[in-house]
N, CA, C and O atoms as a GROMACS GRO file, in nm:
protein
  560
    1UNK      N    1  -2.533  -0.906  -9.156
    1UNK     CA    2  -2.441  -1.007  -9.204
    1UNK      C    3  -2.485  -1.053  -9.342
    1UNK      O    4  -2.602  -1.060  -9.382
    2UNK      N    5  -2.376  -1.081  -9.410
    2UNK     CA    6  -2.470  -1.104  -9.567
    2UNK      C    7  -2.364  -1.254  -9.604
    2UNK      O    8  -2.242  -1.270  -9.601
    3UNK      N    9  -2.473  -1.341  -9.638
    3UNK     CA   10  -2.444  -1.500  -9.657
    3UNK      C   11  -2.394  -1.511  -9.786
    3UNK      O   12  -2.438  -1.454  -9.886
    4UNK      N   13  -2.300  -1.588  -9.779
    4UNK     CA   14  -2.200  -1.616  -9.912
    4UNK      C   15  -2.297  -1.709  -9.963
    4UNK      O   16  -2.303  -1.818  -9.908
    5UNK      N   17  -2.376  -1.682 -10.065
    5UNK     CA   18  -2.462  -1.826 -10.114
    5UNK      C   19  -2.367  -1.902 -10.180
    5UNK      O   20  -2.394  -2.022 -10.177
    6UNK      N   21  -2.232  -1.865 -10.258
    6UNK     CA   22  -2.195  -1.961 -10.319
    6UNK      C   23  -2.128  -2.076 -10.217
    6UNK      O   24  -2.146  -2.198 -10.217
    7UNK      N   25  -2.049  -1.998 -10.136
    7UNK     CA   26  -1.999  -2.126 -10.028
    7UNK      C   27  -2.114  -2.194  -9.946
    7UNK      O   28  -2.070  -2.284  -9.874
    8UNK      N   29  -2.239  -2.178  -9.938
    8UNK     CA   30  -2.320  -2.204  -9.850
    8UNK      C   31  -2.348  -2.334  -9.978
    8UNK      O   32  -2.325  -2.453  -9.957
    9UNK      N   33  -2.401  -2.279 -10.107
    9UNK     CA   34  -2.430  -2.399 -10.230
    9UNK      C   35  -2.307  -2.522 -10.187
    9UNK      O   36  -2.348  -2.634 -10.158
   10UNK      N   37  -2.171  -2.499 -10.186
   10UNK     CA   38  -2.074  -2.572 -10.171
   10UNK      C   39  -2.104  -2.715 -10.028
   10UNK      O   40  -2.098  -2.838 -10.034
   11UNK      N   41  -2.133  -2.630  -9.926
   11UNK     CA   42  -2.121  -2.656  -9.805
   11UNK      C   43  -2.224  -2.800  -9.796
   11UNK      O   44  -2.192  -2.904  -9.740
   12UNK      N   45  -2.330  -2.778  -9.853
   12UNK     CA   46  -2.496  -2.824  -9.940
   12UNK      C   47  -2.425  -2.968  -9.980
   12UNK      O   48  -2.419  -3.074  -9.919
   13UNK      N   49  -2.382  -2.933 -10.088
   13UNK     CA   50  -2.299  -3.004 -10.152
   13UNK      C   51  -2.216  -3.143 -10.111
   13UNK      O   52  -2.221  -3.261 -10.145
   14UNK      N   53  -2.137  -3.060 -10.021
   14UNK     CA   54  -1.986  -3.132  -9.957
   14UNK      C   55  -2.132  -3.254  -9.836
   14UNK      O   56  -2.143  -3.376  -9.827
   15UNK      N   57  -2.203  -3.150  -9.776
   15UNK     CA   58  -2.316  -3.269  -9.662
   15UNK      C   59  -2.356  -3.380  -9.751
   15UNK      O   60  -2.331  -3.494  -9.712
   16UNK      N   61  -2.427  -3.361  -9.887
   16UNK     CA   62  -2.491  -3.475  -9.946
   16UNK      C   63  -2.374  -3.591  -9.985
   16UNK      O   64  -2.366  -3.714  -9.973
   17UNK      N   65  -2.273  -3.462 -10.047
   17UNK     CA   66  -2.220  -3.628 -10.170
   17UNK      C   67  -2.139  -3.701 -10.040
   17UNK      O   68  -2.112  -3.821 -10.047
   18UNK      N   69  -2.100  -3.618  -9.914
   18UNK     CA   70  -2.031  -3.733  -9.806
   18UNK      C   71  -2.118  -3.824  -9.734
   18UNK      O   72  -2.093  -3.933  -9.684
   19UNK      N   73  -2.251  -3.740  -9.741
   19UNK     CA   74  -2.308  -3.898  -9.688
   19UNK      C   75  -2.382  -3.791  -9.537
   19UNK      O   76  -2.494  -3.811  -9.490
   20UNK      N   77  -2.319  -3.721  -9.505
   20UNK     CA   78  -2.328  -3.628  -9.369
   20UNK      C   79  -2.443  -3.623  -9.340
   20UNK      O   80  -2.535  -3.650  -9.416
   21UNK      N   81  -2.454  -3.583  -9.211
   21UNK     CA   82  -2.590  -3.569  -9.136
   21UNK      C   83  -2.610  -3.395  -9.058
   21UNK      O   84  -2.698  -3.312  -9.032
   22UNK      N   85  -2.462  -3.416  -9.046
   22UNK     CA   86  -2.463  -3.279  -8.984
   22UNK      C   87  -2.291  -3.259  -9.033
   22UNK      O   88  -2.199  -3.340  -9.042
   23UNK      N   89  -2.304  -3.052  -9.066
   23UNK     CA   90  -2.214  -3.014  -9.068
   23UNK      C   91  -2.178  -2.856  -9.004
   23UNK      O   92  -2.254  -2.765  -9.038
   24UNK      N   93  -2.073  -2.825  -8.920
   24UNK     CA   94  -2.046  -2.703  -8.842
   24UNK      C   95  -1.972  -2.648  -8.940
   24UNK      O   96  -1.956  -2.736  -9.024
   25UNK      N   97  -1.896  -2.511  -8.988
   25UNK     CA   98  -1.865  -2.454  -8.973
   25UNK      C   99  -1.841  -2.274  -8.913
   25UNK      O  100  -1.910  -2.173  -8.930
   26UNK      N  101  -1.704  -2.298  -8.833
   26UNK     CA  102  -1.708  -2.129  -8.765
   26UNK      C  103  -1.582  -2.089  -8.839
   26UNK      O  104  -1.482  -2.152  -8.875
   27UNK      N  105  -1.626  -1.951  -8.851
   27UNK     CA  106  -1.486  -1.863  -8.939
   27UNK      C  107  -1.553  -1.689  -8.897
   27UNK      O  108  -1.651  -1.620  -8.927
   28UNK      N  109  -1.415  -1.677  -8.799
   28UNK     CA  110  -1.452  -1.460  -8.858
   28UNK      C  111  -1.588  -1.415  -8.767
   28UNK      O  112  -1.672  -1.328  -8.786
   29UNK      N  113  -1.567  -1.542  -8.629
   29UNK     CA  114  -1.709  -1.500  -8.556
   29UNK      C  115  -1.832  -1.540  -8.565
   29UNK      O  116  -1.904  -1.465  -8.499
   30UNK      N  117  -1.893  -1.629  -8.618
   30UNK     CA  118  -1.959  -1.657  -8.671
   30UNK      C  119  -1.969  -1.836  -8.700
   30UNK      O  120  -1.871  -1.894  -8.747
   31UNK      N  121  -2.078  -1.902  -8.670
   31UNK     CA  122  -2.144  -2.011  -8.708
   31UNK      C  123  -2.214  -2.039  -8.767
   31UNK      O  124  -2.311  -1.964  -8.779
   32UNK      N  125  -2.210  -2.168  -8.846
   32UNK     CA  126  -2.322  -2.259  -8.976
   32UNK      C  127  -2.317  -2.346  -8.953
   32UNK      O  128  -2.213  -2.412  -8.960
   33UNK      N  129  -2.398  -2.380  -8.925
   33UNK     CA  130  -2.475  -2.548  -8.888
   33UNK      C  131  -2.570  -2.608  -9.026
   33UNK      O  132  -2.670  -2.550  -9.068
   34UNK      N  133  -2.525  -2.713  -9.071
   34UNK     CA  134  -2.635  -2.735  -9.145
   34UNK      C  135  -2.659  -2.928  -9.117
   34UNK      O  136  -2.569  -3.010  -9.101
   35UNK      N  137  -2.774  -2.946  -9.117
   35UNK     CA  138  -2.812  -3.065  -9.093
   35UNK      C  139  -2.898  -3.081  -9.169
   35UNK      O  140  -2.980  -2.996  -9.204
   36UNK      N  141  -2.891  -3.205  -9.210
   36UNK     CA  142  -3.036  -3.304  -9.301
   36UNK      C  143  -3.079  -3.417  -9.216
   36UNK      O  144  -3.026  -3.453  -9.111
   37UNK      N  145  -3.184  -3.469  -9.277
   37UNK     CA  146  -3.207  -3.593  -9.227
   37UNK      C  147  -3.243  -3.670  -9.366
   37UNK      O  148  -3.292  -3.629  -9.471
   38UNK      N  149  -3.210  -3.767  -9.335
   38UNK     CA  150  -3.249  -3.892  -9.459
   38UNK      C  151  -3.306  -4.037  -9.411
   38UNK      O  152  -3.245  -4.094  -9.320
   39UNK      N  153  -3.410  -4.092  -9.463
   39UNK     CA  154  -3.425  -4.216  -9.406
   39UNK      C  155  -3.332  -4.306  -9.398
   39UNK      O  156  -3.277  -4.333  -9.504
   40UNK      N  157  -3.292  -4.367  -9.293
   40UNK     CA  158  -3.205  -4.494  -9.373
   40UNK      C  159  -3.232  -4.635  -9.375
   40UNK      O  160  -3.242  -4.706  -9.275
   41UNK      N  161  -3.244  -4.670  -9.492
   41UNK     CA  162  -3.290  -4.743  -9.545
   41UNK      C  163  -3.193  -4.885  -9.561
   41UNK      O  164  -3.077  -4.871  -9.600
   42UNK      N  165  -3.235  -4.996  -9.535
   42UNK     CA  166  -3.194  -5.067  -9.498
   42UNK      C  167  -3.222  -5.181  -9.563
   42UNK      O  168  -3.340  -5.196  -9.595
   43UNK      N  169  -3.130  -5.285  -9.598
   43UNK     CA  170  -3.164  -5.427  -9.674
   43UNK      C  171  -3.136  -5.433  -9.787
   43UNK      O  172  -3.154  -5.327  -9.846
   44UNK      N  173  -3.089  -5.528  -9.858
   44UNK     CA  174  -3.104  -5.578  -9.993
   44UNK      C  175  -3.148  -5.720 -10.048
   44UNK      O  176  -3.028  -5.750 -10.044
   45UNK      N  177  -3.183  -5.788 -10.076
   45UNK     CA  178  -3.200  -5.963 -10.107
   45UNK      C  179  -3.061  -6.002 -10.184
   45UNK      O  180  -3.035  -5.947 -10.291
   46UNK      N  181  -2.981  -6.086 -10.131
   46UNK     CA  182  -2.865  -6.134 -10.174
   46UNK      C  183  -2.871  -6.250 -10.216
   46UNK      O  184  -2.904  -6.308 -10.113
   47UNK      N  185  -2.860  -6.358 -10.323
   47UNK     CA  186  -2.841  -6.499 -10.254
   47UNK      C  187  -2.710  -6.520 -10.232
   47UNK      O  188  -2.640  -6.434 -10.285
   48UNK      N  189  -2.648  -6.604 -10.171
   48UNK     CA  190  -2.560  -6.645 -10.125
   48UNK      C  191  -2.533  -6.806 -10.149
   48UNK      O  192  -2.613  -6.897 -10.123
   49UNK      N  193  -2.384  -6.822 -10.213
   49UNK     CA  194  -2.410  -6.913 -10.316
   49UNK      C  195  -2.338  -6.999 -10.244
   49UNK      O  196  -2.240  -6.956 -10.184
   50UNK      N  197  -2.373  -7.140 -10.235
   50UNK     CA  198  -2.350  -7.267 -10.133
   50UNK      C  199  -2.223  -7.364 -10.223
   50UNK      O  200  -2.195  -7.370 -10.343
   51UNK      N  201  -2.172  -7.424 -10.114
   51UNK     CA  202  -2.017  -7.528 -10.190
   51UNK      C  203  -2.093  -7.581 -10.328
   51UNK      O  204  -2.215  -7.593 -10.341
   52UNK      N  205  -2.005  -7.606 -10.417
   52UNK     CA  206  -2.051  -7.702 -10.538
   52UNK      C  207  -2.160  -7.835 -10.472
   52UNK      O  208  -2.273  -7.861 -10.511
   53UNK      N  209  -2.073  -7.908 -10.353
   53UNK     CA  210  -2.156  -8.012 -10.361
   53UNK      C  211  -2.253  -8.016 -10.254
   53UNK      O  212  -2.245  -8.102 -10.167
   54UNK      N  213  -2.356  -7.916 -10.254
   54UNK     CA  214  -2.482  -7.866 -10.170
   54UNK      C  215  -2.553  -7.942 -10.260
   54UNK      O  216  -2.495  -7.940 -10.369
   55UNK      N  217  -2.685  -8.028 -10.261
   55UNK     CA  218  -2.785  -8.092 -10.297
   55UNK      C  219  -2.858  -7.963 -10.423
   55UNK      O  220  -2.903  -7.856 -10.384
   56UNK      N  221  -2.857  -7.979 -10.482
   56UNK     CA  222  -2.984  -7.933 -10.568
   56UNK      C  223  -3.087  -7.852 -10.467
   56UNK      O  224  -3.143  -7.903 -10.370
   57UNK      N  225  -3.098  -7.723 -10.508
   57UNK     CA  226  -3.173  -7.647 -10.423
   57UNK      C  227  -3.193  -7.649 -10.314
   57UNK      O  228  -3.310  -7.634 -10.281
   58UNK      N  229  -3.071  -7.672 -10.189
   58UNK     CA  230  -3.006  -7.606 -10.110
   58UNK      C  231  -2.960  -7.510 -10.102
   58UNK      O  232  -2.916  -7.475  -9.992
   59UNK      N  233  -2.950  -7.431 -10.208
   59UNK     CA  234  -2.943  -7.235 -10.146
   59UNK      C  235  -3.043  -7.176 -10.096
   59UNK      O  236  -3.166  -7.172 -10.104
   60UNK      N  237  -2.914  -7.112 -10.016
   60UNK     CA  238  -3.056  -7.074  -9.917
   60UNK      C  239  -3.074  -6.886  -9.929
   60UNK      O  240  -2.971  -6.821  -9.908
   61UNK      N  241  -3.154  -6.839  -9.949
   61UNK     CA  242  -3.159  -6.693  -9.956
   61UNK      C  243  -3.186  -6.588  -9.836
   61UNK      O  244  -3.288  -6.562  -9.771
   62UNK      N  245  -3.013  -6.523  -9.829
   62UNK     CA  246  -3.028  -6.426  -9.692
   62UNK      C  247  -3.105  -6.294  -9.714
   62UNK      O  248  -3.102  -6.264  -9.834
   63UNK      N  249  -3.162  -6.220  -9.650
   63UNK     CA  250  -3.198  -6.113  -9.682
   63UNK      C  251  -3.026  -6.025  -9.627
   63UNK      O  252  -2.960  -6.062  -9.530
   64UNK      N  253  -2.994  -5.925  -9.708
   64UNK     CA  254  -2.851  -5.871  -9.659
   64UNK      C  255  -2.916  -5.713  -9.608
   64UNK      O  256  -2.967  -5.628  -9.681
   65UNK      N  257  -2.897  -5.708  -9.468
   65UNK     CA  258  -2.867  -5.546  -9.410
   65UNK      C  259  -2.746  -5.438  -9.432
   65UNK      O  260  -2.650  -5.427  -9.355
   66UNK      N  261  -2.761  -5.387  -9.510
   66UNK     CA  262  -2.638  -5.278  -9.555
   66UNK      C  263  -2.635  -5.142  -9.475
   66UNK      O  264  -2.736  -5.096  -9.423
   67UNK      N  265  -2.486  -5.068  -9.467
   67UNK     CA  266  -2.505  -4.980  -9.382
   67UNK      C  267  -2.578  -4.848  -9.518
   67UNK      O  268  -2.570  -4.832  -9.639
   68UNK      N  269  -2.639  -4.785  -9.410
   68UNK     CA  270  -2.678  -4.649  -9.512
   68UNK      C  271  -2.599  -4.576  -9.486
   68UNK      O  272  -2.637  -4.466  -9.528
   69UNK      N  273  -2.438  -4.564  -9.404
   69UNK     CA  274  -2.386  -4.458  -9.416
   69UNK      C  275  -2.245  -4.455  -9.338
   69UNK      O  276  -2.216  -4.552  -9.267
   70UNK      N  277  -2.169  -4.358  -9.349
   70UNK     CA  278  -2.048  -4.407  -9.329
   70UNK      C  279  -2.010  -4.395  -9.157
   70UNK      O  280  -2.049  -4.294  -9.099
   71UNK      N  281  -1.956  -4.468  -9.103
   71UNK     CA  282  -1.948  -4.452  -8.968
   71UNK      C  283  -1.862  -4.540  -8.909
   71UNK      O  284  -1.768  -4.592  -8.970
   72UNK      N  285  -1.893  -4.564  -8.762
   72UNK     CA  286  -1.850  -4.674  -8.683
   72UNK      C  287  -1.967  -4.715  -8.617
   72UNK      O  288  -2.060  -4.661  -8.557
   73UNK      N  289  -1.912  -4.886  -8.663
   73UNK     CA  290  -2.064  -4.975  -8.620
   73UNK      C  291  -2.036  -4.988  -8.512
   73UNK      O  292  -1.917  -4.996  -8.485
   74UNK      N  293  -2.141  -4.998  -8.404
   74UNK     CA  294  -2.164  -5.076  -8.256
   74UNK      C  295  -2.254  -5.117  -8.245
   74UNK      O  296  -2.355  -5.072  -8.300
   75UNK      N  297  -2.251  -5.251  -8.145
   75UNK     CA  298  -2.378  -5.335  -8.171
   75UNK      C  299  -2.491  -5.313  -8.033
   75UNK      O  300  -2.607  -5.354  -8.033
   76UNK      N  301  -2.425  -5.239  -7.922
   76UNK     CA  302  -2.474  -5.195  -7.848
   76UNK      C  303  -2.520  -5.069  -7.822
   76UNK      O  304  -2.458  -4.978  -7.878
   77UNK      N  305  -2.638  -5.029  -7.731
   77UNK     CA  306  -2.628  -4.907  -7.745
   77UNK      C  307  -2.542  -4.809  -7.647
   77UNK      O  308  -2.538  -4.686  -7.647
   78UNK      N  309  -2.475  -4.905  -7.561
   78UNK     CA  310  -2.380  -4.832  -7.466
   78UNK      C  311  -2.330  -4.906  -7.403
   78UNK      O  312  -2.392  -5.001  -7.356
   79UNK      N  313  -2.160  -4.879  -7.376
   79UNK     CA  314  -2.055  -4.994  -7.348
   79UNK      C  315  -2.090  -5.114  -7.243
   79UNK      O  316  -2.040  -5.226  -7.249
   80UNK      N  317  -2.206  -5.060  -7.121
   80UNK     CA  318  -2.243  -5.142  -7.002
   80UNK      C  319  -2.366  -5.205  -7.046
   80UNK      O  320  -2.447  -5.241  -6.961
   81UNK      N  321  -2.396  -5.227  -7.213
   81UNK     CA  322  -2.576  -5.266  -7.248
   81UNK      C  323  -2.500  -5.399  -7.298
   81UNK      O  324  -2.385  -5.430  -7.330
   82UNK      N  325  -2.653  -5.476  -7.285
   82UNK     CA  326  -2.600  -5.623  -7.384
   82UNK      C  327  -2.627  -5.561  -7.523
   82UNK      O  328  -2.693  -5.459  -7.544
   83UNK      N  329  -2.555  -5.652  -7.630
   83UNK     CA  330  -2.590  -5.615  -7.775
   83UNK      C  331  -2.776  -5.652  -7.788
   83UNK      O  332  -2.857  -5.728  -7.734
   84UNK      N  333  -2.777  -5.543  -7.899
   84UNK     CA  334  -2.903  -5.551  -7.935
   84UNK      C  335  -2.954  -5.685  -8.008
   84UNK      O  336  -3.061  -5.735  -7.977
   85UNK      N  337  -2.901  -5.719  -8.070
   85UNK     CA  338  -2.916  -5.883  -8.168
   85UNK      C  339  -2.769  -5.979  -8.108
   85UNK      O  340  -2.659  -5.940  -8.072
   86UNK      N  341  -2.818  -6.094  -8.117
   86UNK     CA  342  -2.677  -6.190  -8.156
   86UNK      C  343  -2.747  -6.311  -8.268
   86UNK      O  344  -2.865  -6.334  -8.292
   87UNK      N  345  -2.626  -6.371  -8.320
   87UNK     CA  346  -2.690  -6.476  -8.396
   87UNK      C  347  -2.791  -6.566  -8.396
   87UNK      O  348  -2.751  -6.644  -8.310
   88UNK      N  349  -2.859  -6.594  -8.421
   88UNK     CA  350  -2.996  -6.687  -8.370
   88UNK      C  351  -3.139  -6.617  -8.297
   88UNK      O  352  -3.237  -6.671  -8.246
   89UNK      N  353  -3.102  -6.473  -8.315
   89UNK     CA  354  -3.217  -6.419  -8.271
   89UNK      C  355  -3.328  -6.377  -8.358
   89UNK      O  356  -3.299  -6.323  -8.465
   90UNK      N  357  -3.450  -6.395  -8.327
   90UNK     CA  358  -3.573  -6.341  -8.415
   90UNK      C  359  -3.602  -6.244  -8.417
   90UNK      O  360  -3.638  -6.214  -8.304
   91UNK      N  361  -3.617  -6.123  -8.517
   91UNK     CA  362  -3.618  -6.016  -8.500
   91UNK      C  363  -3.743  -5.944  -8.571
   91UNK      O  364  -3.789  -5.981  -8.679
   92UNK      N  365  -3.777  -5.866  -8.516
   92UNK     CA  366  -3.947  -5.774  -8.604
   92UNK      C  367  -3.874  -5.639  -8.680
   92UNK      O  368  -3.773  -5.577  -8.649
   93UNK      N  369  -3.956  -5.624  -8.776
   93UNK     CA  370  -3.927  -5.524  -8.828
   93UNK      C  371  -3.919  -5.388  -8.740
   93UNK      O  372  -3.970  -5.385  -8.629
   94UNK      N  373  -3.857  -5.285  -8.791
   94UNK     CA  374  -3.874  -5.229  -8.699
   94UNK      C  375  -3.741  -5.215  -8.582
   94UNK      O  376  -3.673  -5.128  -8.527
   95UNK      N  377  -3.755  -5.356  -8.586
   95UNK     CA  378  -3.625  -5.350  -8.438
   95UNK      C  379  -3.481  -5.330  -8.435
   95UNK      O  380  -3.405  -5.364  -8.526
   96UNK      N  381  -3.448  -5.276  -8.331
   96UNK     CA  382  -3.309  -5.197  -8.356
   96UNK      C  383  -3.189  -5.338  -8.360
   96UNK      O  384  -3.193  -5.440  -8.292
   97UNK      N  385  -3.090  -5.300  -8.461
   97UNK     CA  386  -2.970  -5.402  -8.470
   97UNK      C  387  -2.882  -5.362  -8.416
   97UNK      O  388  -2.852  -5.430  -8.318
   98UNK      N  389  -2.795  -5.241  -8.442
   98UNK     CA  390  -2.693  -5.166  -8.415
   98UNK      C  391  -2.710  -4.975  -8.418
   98UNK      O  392  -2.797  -4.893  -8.447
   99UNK      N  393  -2.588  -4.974  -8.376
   99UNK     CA  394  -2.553  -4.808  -8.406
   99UNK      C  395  -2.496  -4.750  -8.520
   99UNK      O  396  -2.455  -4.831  -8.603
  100UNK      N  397  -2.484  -4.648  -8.541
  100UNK     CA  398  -2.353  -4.632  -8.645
  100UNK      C  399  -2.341  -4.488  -8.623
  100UNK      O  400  -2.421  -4.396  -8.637
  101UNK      N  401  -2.184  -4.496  -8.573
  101UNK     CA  402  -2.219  -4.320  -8.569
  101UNK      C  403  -2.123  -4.277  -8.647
  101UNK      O  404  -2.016  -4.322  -8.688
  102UNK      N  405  -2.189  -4.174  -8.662
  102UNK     CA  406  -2.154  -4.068  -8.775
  102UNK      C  407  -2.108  -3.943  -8.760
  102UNK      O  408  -2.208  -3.875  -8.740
  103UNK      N  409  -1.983  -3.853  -8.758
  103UNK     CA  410  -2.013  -3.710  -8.686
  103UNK      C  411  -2.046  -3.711  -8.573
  103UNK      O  412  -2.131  -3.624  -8.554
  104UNK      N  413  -2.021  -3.765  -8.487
  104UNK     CA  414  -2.059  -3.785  -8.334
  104UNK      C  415  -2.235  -3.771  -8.281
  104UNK      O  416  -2.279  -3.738  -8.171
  105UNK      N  417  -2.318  -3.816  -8.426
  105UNK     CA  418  -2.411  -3.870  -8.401
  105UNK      C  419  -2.410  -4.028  -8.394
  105UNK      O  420  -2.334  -4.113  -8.438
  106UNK      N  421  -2.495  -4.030  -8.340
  106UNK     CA  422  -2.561  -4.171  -8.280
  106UNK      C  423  -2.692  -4.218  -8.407
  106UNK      O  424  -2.804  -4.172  -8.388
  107UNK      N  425  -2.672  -4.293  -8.511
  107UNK     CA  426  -2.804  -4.358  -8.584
  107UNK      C  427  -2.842  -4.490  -8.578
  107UNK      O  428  -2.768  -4.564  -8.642
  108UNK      N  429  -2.937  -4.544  -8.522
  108UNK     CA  430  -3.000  -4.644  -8.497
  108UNK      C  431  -3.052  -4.731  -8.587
  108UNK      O  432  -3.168  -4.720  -8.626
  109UNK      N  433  -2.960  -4.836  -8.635
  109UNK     CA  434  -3.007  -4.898  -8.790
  109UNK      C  435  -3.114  -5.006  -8.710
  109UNK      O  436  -3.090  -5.070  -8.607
  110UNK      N  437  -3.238  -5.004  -8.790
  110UNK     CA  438  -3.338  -5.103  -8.766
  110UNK      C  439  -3.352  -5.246  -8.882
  110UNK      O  440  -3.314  -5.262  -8.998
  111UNK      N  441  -3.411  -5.316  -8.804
  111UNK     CA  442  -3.458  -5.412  -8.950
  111UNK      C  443  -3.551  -5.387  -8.962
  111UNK      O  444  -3.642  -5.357  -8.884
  112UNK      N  445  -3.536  -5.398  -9.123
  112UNK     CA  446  -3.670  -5.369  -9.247
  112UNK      C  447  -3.742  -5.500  -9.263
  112UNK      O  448  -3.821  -5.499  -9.358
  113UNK      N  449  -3.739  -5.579  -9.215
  113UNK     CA  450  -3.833  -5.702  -9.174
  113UNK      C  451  -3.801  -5.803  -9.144
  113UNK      O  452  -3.685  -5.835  -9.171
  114UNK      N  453  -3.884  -5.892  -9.079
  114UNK     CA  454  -3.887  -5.984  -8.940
  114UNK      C  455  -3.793  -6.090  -9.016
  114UNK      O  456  -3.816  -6.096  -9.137
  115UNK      N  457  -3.716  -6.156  -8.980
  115UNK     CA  458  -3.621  -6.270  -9.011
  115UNK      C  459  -3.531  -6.326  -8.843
  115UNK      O  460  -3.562  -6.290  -8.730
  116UNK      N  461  -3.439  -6.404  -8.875
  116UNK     CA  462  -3.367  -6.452  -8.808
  116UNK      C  463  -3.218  -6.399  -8.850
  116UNK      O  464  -3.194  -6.385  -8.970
  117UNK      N  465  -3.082  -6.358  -8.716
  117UNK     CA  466  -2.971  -6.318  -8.757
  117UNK      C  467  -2.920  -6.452  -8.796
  117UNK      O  468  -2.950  -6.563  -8.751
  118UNK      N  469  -2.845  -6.422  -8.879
  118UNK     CA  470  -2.751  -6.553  -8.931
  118UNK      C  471  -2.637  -6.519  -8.926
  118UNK      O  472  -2.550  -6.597  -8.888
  119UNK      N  473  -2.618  -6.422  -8.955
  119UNK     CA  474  -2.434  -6.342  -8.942
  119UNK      C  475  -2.454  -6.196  -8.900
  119UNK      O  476  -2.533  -6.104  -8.922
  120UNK      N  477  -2.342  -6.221  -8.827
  120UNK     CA  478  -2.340  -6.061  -8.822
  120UNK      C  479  -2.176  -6.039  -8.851
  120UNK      O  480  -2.087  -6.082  -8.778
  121UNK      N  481  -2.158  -5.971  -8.961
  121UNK     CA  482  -2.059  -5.945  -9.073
  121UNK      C  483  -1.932  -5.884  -9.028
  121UNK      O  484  -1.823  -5.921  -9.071
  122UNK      N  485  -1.956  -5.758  -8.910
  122UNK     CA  486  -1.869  -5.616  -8.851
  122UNK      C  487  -1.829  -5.667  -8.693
  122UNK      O  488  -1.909  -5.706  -8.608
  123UNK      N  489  -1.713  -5.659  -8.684
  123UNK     CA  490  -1.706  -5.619  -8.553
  123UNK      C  491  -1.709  -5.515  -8.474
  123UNK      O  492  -1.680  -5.409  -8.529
  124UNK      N  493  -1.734  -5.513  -8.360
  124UNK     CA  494  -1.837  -5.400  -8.310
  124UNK      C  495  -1.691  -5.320  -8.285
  124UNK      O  496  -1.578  -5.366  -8.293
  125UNK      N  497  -1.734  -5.188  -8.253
  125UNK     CA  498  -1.607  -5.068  -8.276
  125UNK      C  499  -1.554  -5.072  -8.429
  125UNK      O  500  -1.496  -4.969  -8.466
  126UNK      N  501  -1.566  -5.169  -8.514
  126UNK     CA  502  -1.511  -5.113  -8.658
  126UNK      C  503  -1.552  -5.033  -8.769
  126UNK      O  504  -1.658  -5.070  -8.818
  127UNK      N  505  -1.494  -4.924  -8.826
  127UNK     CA  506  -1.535  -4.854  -8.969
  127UNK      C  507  -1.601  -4.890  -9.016
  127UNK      O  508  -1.592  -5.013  -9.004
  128UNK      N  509  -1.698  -4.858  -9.088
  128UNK     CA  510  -1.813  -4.923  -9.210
  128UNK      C  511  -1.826  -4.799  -9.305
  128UNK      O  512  -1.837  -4.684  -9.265
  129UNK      N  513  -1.823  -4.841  -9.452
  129UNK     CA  514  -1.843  -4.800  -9.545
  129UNK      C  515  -2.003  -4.777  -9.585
  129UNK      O  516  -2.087  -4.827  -9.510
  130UNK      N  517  -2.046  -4.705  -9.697
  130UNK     CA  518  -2.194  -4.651  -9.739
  130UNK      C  519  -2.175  -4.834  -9.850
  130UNK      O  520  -2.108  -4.879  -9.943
  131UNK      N  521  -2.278  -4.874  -9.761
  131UNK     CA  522  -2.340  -4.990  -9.821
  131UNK      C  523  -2.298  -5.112  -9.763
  131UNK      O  524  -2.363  -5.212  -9.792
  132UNK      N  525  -2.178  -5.124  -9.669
  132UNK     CA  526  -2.113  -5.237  -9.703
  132UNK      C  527  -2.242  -5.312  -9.569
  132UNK      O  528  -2.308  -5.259  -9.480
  133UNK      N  529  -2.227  -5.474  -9.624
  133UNK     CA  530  -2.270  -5.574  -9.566
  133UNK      C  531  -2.275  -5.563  -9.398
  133UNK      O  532  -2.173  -5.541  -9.333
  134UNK      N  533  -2.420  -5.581  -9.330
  134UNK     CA  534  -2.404  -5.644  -9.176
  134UNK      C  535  -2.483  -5.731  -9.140
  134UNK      O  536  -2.450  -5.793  -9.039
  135UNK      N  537  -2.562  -5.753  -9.179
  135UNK     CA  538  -2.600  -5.813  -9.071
  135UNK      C  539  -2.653  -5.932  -9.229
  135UNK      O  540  -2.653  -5.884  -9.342
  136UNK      N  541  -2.694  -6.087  -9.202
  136UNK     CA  542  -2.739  -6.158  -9.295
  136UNK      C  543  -2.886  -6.227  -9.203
  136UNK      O  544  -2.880  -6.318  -9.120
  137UNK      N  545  -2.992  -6.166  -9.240
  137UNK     CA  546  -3.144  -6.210  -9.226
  137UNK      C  547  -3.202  -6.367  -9.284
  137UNK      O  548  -3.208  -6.370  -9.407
  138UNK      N  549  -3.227  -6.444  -9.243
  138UNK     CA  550  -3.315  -6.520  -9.334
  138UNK      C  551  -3.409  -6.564  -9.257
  138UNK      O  552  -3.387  -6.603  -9.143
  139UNK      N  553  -3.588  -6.560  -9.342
  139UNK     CA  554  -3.673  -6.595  -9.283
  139UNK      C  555  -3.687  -6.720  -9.203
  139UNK      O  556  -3.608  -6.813  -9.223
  140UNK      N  557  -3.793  -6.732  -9.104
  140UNK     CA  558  -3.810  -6.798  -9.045
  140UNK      C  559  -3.866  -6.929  -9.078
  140UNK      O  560  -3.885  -7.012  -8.990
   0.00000   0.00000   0.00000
């Protein structure tokens, strides 16, 4: 069998700039699987800016959890589980928030360090975009 490198370069391609984790194609008998893995990386420092008439240094600074990738968020890990976080919970780094799947994978977004939930942004079963806002952290 002799491999089309240019469609295979393409294929390369089409996995990174979408964001993909995994990609199949079959044509003519034949299967290509290609999969990556990427860390995903999680968090940004936001502040979040309070009514005009908040006291003089009363803002308060959330840490913001962003998705690394495009999917559908769930906050559980399976329809009969309690959610992994709810508002007011303390959380360690490390620890799992939600799902997001992708390609009918399953990725396990963690927090990148210990805070308290303050919001949680998505409702569970909805679309999420590469980056957009979930979860709002602020220390303890």
């Amino acid at each position: 069998m002799e491999v089309d490198l240019e469609l295979l370069r393409k294929l390369c391609a089409l996995l990174k700039e979408e964001g993909l984790s995994e990609l199949t194609l079959e044509e003519g008998g034949w299967r290509i699987t290609l999969k990556r893995e990427f860390p995903i990386v999680v968090g940004q420092r936001e502040a979040i800016p309070q009514p005009e008439s908040a006291p003089e240094g009363a803002e308060e600074e959330f840490h913001v959890i962003r998705s690394p990738l495009v999917g559908t968020f769930w906050r559980r890990p399976n329809p009969d589980s309690p959610p992994f976080v709810e508002v007011g919970d303390r959380v360690e780094e490390g620890q799992p928030l939600c799902i997001i799947e992708s390609m009918k994978v399953m990725n396990e977004i963690r927090a990148d360090r210990a805070g308290v939930i303050r919001e949680i942004l998505v409702e569970d079963g909805s679309p999420v975009e590469y980056g957009e806002p979930l979860f709002k952290l602020s220390p303890e």
